[in-house]
C-alpha positions in Angstrom: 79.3 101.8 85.5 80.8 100.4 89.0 81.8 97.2 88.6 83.7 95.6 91.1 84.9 91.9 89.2 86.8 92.7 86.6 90.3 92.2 85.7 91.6 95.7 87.2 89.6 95.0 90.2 91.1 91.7 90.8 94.8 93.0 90.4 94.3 95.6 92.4 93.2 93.6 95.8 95.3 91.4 95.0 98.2 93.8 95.0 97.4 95.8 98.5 96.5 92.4 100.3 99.8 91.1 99.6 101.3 94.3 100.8 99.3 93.6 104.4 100.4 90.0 103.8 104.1 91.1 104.2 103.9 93.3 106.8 105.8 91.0 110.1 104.2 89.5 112.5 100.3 90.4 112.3 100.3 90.5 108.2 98.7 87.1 107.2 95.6 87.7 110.0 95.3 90.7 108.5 95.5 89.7 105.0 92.8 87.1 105.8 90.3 89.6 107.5 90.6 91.9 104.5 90.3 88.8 102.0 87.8 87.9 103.6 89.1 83.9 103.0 92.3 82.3 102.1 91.6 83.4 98.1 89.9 86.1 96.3 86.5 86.0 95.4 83.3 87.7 93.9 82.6 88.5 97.7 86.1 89.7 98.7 85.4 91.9 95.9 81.7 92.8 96.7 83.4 93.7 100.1 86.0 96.1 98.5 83.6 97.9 96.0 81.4 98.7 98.9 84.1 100.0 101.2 85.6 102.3 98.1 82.2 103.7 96.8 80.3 103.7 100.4 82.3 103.7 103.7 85.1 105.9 102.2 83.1 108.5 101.3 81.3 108.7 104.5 84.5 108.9 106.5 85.5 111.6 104.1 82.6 113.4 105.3 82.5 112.9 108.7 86.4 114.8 108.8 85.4 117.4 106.7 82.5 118.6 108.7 84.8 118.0 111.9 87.6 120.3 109.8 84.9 122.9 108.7 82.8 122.9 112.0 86.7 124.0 113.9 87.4 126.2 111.4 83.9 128.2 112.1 84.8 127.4 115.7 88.4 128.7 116.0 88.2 131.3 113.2 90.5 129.9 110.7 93.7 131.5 110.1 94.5 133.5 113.4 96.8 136.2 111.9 98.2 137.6 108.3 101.6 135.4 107.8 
């Protein structure tokens, strides 16, 4: 099972918002937006679990059908090394 509120789960956005929250000048806007809030929640959570196990995966997708579709279009490797 997926579940995206348990203790691992918490930690872990809790861990790379703080990192955003660091970074100078633009980190606590940021850290907000991602967060959803000023504290973590069952949604901030909700809102992770869906980006990991949905939008990730898409993007990953998307740039390997752009990667394959120019590597049918340019013919790979050019020459032997």
């Amino acid at each position: 099972y997926l579940l995206p509120w348990d203790q691992l789960a918490l930690w872990a956005v809790t861990v790379g918002t703080n990192m955003m929250g660091y970074t100078p000048v633009f980190g606590n806007q940021v850290r907000f937006v991602l967060l959803g809030g000023a504290e973590i929640g069952t949604d901030t959570l909700l809102r992770w679990y869906v980006l990991h196990v949905l939008m990730l995966p898409f993007v990953i997708v998307i740039f390997m059908a752009i990667h394959f579709w120019r590597v049918r279009k340019d013919g790979g490797i050019s020459g032997p090394l």
